[in-house]
LOVO-849553 format. One record per residue (C-alpha): x, y, z. Coordinates in Angstrom, 2 decimals. Layout:
residues N
((X,Y,Z))
...
//
This chain:
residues 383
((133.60,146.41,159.67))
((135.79,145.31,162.87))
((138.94,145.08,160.44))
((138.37,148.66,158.96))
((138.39,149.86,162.31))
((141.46,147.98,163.48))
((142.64,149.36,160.88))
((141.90,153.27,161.12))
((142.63,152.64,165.45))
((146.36,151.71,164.38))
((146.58,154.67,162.21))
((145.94,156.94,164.64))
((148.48,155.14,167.59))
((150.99,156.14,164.57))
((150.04,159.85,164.17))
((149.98,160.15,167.88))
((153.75,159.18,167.65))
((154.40,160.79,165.63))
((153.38,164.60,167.20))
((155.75,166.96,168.66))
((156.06,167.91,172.57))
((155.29,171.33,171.69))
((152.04,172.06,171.52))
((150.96,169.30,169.57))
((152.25,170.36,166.16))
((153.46,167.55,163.84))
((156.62,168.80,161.94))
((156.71,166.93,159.07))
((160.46,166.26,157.73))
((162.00,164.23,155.01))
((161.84,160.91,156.94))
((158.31,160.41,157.45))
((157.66,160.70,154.17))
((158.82,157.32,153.93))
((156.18,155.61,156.27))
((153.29,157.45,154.57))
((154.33,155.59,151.05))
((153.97,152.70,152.23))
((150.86,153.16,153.78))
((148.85,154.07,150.45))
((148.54,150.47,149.54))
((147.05,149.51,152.26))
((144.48,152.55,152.35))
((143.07,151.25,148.84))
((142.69,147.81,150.12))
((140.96,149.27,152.91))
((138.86,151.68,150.88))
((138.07,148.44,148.17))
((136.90,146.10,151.01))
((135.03,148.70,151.93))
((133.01,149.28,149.00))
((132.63,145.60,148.05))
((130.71,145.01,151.84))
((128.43,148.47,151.01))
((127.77,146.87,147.63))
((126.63,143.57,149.08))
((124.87,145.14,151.99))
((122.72,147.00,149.63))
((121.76,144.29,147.50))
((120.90,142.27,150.51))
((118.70,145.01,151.26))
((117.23,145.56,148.13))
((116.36,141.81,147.53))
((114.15,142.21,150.99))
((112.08,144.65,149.79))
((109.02,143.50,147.89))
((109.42,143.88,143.96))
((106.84,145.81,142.36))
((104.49,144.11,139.30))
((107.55,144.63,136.29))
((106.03,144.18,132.92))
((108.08,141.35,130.70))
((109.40,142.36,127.49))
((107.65,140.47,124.49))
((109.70,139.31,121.68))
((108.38,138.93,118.87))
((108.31,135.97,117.19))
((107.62,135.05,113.60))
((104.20,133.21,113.25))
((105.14,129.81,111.21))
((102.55,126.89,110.45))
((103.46,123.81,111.47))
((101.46,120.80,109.67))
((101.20,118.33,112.24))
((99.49,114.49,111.32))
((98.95,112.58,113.89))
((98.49,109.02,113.41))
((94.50,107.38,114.73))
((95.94,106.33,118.25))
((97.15,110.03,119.33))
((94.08,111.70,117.43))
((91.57,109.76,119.69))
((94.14,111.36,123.07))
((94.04,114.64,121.22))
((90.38,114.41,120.60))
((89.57,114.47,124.26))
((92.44,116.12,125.94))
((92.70,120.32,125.57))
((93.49,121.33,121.67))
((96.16,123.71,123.05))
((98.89,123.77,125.74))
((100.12,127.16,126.51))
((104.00,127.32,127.96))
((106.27,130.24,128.73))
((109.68,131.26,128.12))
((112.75,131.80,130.67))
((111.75,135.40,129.84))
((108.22,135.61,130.39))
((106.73,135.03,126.90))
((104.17,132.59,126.06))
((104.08,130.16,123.33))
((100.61,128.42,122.15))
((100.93,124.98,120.55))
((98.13,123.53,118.79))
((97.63,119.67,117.85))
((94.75,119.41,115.68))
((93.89,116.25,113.34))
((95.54,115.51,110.20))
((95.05,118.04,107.82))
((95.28,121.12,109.97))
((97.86,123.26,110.63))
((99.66,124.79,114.64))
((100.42,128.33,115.18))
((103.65,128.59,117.09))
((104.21,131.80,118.83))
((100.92,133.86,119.57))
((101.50,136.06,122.35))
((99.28,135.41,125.70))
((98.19,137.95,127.84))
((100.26,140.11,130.24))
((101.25,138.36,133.31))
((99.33,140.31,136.91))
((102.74,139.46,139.04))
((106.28,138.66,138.28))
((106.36,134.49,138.95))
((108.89,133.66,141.40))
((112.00,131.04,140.51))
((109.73,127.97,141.59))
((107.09,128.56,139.11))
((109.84,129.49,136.65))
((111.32,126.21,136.92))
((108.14,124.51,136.84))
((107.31,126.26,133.84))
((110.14,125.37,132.11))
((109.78,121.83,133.03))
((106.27,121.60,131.13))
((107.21,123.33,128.02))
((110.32,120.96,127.44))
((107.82,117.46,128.12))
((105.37,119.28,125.88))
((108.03,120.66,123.25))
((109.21,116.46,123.36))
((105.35,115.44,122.76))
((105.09,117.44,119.79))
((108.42,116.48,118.15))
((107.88,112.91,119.11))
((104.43,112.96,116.31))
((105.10,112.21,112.51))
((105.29,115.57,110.52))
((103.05,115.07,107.59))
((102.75,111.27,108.22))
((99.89,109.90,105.78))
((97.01,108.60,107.67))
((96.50,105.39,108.36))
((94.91,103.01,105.54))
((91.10,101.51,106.93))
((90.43,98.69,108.03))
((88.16,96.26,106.51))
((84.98,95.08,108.55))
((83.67,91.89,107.93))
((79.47,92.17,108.13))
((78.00,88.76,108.38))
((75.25,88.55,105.83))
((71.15,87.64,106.95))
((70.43,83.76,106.71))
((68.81,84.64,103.56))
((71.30,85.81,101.99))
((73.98,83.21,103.16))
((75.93,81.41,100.59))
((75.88,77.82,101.45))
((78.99,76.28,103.38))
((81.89,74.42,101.50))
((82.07,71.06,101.36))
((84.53,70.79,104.49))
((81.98,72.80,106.89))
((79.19,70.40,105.60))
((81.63,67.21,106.67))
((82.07,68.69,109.95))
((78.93,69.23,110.61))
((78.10,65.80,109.98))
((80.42,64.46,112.31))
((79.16,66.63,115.34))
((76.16,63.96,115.80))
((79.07,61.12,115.71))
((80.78,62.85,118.48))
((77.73,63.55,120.57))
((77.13,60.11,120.58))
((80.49,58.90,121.18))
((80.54,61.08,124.26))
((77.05,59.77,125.41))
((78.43,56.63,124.83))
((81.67,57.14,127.43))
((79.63,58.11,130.05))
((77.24,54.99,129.64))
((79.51,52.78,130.00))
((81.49,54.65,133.16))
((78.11,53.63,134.36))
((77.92,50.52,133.70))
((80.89,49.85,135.58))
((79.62,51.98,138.49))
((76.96,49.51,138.23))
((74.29,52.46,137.55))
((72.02,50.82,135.48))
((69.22,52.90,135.28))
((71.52,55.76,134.19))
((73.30,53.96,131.62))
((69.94,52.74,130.44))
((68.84,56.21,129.88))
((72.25,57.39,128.41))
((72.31,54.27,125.77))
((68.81,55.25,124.71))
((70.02,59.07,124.34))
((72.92,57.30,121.93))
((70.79,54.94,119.92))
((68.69,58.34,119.05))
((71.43,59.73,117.53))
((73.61,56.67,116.16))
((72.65,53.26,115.47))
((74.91,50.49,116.83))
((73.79,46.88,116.94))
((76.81,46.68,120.19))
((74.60,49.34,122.03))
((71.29,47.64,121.20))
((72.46,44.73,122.91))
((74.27,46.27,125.60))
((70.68,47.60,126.48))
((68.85,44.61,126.37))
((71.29,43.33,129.00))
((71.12,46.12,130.63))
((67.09,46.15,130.95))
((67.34,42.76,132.51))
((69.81,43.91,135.12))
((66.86,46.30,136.07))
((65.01,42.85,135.85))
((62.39,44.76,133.26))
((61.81,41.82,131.40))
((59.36,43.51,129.12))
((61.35,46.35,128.42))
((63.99,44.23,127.29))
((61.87,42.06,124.86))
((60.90,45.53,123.49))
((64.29,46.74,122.80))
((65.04,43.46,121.37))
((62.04,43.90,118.90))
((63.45,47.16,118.13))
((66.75,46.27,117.29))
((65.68,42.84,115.40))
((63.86,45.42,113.06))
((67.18,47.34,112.22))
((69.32,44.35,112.69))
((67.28,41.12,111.31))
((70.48,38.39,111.00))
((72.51,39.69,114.08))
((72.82,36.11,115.73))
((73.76,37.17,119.51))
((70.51,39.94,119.53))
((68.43,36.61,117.95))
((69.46,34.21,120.43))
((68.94,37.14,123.14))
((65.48,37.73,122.04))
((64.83,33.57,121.73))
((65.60,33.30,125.47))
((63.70,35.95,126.88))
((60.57,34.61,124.75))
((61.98,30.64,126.31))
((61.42,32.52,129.58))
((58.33,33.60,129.36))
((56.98,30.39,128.22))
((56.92,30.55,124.31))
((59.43,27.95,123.52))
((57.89,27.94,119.82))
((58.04,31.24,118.92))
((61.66,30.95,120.36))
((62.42,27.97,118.00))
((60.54,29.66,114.80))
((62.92,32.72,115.28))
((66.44,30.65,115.64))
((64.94,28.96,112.07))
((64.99,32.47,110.39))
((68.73,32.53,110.38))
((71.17,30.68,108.28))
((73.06,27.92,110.89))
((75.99,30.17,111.96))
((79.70,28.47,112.45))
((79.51,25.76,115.42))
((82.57,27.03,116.67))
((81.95,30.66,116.94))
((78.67,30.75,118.46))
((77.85,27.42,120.74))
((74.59,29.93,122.99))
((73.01,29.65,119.68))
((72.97,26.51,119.63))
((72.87,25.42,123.42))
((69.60,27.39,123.45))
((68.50,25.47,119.82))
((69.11,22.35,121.44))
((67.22,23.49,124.80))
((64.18,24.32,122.37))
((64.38,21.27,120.15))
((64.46,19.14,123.23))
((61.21,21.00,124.68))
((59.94,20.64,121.98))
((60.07,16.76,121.27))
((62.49,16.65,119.00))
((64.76,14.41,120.65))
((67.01,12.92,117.87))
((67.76,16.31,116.71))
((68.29,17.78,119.98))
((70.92,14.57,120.48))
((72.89,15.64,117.13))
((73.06,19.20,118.07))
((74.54,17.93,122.02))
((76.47,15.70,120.25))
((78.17,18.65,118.24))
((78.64,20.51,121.69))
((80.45,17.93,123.65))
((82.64,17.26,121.07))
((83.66,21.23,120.99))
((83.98,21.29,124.51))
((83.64,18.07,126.28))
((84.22,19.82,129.65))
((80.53,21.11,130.05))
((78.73,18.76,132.44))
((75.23,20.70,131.40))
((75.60,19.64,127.58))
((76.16,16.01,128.96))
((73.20,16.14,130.96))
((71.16,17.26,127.89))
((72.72,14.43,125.60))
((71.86,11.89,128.63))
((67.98,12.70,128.60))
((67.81,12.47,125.10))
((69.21,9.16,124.98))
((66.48,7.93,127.46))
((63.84,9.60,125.87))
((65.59,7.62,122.54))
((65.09,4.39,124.55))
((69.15,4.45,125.02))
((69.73,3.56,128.16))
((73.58,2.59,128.57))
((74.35,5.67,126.81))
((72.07,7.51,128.70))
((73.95,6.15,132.13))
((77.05,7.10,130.13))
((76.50,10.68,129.79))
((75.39,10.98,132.84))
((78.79,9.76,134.68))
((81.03,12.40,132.31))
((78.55,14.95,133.59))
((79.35,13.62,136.94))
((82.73,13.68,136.56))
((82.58,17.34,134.18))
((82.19,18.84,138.27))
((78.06,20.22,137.85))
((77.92,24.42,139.86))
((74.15,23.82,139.71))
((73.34,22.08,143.03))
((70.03,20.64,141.75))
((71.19,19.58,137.94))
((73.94,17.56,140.34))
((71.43,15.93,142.26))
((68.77,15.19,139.25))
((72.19,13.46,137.36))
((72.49,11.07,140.29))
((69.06,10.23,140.41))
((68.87,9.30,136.73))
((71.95,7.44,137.38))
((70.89,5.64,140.03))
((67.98,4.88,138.53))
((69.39,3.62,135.76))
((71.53,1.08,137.33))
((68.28,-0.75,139.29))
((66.77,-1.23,136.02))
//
């Protein structure tokens, strides 16, 4: 507005100089006319700014003012069905979500899109009711912004996609009804017992070497329940006389004897215990029930046979059965000792002093079979 009146203020400087002295009339000649054509362009430039800032005011006002409720035009829109199958995953979402989502247009229309389950069929296009108040640009946008993620949703789902095929459940018949097991599953289930056992067995002897007798005791029993093994009979027979339970031991060895009649270490286990508790007979008659095992590959056997033979009396055969020892190992000082007091109970006396210096010189642990083989010796030599 400041450059229209600049404008009009220098037009009127030029009429003023334009007047006559005389009483203010303005003679108008042929020169002037000049000035005033050149002036015309610059009166529509005037007269266009002009109109362009009244234009602009007015809408400025006008967009002020508060808008009354304008109905939108409907457009019509052609009803089409849609078949829409959706696949199991989105019909258990549709199932509990809404089973329409209404969206409208940039012009105010609605559109209604329905998702139903396979089979059914969406109306596109049923008009909603009239809006109360124009919505303003924000919920425009907003609007717009849910009808293209819905429009997306709906394109994204298989257009008459066959349903998917079921799937088989498996019912496990009643115990009744049950078809017996193949031949594998009966295997396997006979080696579960096998690896119970071999487990209880582990963990006996962990304590055996923890030196937890009384557990491993229990924990060989447990095995021996469930698998028989003539290595875990004796292992707890040796076991019961770490506890020092003599009876419990002659027990077990009963038991196992009765499962395992010709095992020769259980026997001569079993023969010492009843040597120990003074039954040197009934020791003797059970190292007779087995066939004479290999001298080489079991010399407790006969140690022990020639420990009961001598208790018994029977010296000359307790002599051949030392005399088969020594010469497998002739660096035991005990077996000498034992061949010695046969000899003098044989009447044998050189021999006798004989044995008793290899014991001598064999090195004797035992303190007391040491001192009784000097005695004898001594003895010997005054007769």
């Amino acid at each position: 507005m400041s450059l229209i009146n600049q404008m009009l203020q220098d037009l009127e400087k030029r009429r003023q100089q334009q007047q006559q002295p005389d009483g203010g009339k303005i003679t108008v000649t042929a020169s002037a006319a000049a000035p005033s054509r050149r002036m015309l362009p610059l009166m529509l430039v005037v007269i266009a700014v002009a109109v362009v800032a009244a234009s602009l005011g007015w809408m400025w006002w006008q967009r002020k003012q508060p808008q009354p409720p304008v109905m939108a035009q409907r457009h019509a829109v052609a009803k089409m069905p849609v078949v829409v199958s959706a696949p199991a995953s989105t019909q258990a979402a549709v199932a509990m979500a809404p089973h329409a989502v209404s969206n409208v247009t940039d012009d105010g229309a609605s559109a209604a899109v329905a998702v139903n389950r396979p089979g059914t069929t969406a109306t596109a296009g049923a008009p909603a009711a009239p809006a109360a108040k124009a919505p303003t640009r924000q919920e425009r946008q907003k609007r717009q912004k849910r009808q293209k993620r819905t429009v997306a949703a709906v394109s994204a789902l298989p257009v008459s996609a066959p349903a998917p095929a079921p799937v088989p459940v498996r019912v496990a018949a009643p115990a009744a009804t049950r078809k017996k097991a193949p031949a594998a599953v009966v295997l396997s289930s006979k080696l579960a017992p096998q690896q119970r056992a071999q487990r209880l067995r582990t963990r006996a002897y962990m304590k055996l070497q923890e030196h937890n007798y009384r557990a491993a005791a229990t924990l060989l029993e447990q095995v021996l329940r469930k698998q028989d093994n003539v290595d875990d009979w004796y292992q707890l027979v040796l076991t019961y006389l770490h506890l020092r339970q003599s009876g419990a031991a002659l027990d077990c060895s009963r038991r196992a004897l009765a499962r395992h009649p010709h095992h020769v270490p259980l026997v001569t286990l079993r023969a010492r215990l009843l040597l120990e508790r003074g039954q040197p007979h009934e020791a003797l008659q059970l190292l007779g029930t087995l066939e004479p095992p290999p001298k080489t590959g079991a010399r407790d056997y006969y140690a022990l046979l020639a420990t009961l033979q001598q208790r018994s009396g029977d010296y000359r055969a307790a002599a051949a059965t030392y005399a088969d020892l020594t010469s497998a190992d002739p660096g035991n000082g005990r077996w000498w000792v034992g061949r010695a007091i046969c000899a003098e109970h044989l009447r044998r006396r050189a021999d006798a002093a004989d044995y008793y210096r290899r014991a001598l010189a064999c090195g004797l642990a035992d303190q007391r079979l040491k001192q009784f083989a000097t005695r004898q010796l001594l003895h010997l030599h005054k007769k």
